[in-house]
C-alpha positions, 0 to 999 in steps of 0.5 A: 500500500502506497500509504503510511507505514509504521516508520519504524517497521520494515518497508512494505508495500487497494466518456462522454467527449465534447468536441469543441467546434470549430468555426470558419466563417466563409464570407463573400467578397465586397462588392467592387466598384468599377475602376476609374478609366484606364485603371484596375483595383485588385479585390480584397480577400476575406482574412483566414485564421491566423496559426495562433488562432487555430492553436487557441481553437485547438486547445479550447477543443482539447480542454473540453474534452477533458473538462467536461467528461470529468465534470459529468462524473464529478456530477454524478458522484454527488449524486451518487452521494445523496438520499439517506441509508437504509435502516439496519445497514450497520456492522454485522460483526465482521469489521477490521483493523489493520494493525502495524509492526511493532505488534509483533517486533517487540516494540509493544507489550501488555498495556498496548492491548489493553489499550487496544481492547478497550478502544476496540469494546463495542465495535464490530471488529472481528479481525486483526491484520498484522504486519508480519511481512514483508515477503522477500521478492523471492516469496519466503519470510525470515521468522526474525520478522515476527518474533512476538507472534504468540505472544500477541495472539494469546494477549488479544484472546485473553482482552478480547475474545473471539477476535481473531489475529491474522498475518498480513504479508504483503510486497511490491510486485515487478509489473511496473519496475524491474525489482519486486516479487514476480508471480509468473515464477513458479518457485517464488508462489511456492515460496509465498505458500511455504511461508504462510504454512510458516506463520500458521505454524508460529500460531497466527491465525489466517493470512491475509495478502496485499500485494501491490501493484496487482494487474487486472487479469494476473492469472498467476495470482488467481493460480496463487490463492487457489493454492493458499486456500488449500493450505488455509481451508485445511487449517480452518483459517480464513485467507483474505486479500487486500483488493484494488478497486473496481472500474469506475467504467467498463475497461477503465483500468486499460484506458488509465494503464495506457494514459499514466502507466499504472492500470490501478482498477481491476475490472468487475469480473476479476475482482469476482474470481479474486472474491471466489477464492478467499473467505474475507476480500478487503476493497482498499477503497482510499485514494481515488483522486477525488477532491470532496467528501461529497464525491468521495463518499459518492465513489465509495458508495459506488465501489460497494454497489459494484464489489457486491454484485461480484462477490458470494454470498459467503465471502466477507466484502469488507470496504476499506476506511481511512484512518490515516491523513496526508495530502499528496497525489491521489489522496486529500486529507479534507476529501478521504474522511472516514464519515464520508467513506462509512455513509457512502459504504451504507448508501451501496450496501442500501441500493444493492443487498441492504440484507447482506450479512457476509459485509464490514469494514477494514479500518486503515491503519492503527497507527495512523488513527485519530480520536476522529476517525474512531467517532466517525466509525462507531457513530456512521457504522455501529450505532448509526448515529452520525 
């Protein structure tokens, strides 16, 4: 995830076109008076567009084509965003958090859950994702990476029963650099499966895998988790995913890989046979590029609607919320607000399957969260009161 890491943990890793016209006035030419006698007068021609006339015309022409599409989607996001959720569209019990490092490094102890048993009593929290990783590019794990992993689960299940403690290991993919792991080598998914036998073993109990950037289509990683959920289904542990987001529009994720370099969505049907294959998918629905919490919260309830027609039944859609604040390309503090991203998920799950039960929340990150961000989650999506 290209977002705030625990600084002290080691580095890891979710048309319409207006043509603009044109006018080129054809005029007659003025009428001529007849030359005096013995003389002759040359007709004047009508002026043609001069080159910086065409340019700026050009250019008018270009902007709108740009300009317009996005103003119609702005529109329609804050539309998107209106009308009141349905009643009962609140926690079902399976929410998240993702927690950092220094859980299972040493740097925290006793008091640390505590604290966060008691920020976490009444919630719908049902599972924690710890940083274990990263993964080497090569897919295998050093065990001195986790070296407080017992510990930490036997610590949640005395503060907080039923609460289940999962490794989430992640790394860079090579798709669009020439370092990072790559899934096309066989050796290196049977690596990633070894090493998450490895943290079972070390007493964690699910895996959950975000590994980044991850190409719409990647038939290597669909080979990847049918084989983990081999490994996790014997164990009866859940395997779950951090999933990017859906296309906006059909075919979006071609279209931006070909403008900027970097596809970012996955289509609709992939995001289904990724969900097929994993019992928890967490959308990582956080920097959309959008400007407001209105058309934010607008894109959010969108993503729901579409990670809900795709996704059984029986596997936990958990939308992504964000708990951490930065300004930089693709992500505004003052727009991505935890508020707006909870109504927008009650919106999507209102319009789509108010009923579903298998749906949550993964609230991102522990460490990043303020007192805010926490209000924003209990009162938008456990009491219903904000």
């Amino acid at each position: 995830m290209d977002r705030p890491t625990d600084t002290e943990a080691p580095a890891e890793t979710p048309a319409a076109a207006a043509e603009g016209a044109t006018a080129q006035a054809a005029t007659d030419e003025p009428a001529r008076s007849a030359p005096p006698s013995g003389g002759s007068t040359a007709a004047p021609t009508a002026p043609r567009p001069t080159w910086a006339r065409r340019t700026r015309r050009t250019a008018l022409a270009l902007f709108l084509l740009v300009l317009l599409p996005l103003l119609a989607s702005q529109i329609a996001l804050r539309v998107n965003y209106a009308g009141d959720p349905a009643d009962g569209t609140l926690t079902r019990g399976r929410d998240a958090l993702w927690l950092g490092h220094a859980w299972v490094d040493g740097r925290k102890g006793d008091a640390d859950v505590a604290a966060l048993a008691e920020r976490l009593a009444g919630t719908g929290v049902k599972d924690l994702y710890v940083h274990a990783g990263p993964l080497e590019h090569d897919g295998t794990l050093p065990a001195s990476r986790y070296p407080k992993a017992r510990w930490l689960v036997d610590a949640v299940h005395r503060e907080l029963p039923g609460v289940r403690v999962q490794a989430w290991l992640g790394d860079v993919l090579a798709t669009e650099g020439p370092t990072g792991m790559r899934l096309a080598d066989a050796g290196t998914r049977a690596h990633v499966v070894r090493s998450t036998r490895q943290v079972l073993d070390a007493g964690l109990e699910g895996a959950h895998f975000d590994l980044e950037p991850l190409h719409s289509g990647d038939r290597h990683y669909l080979d990847l988790l049918d084989r983990l959920h081999a490994v996790t289904r014997a164990r009866n542990v859940p395997l779950s995913v951090a999933a990017h987001q859906i296309d906006p529009l059909p075919g979006f994720h071609s279209f931006w890989g070909t403008v900027a370099g970097h596809p970012k969505w996955w289509s609709q049907a992939f995001f289904g046979e990724v969900a097929r294959r994993v019992d928890q998918i967490a959308v990582m629905s956080y920097d959309t590029m959008q400007p407001l919490p209105s058309t934010y919260g607008g894109y959010v309830a969108q993503q729901t609607s579409l990670a809900l027609e795709v996704t059984p039944p029986g596997t936990d859609l958990l939308m992504g919320l964000p708990f951490y604040h930065e300004n930089r390309f693709g992500h505004w503090n003052r727009a991505e607000t935890a508020r707006a991203a909870v109504r927008g998920v009650r919106l999507g799950l209102s319009r789509t399957d108010a009923d579903r039960e298998h749906v949550g929340v993964a609230l991102y990150v522990d460490f990043a969260a303020t007192d805010a961000d926490w209000a924003a989650y209990r009162k938008g999506w456990v009491t219903g009161t904000g």
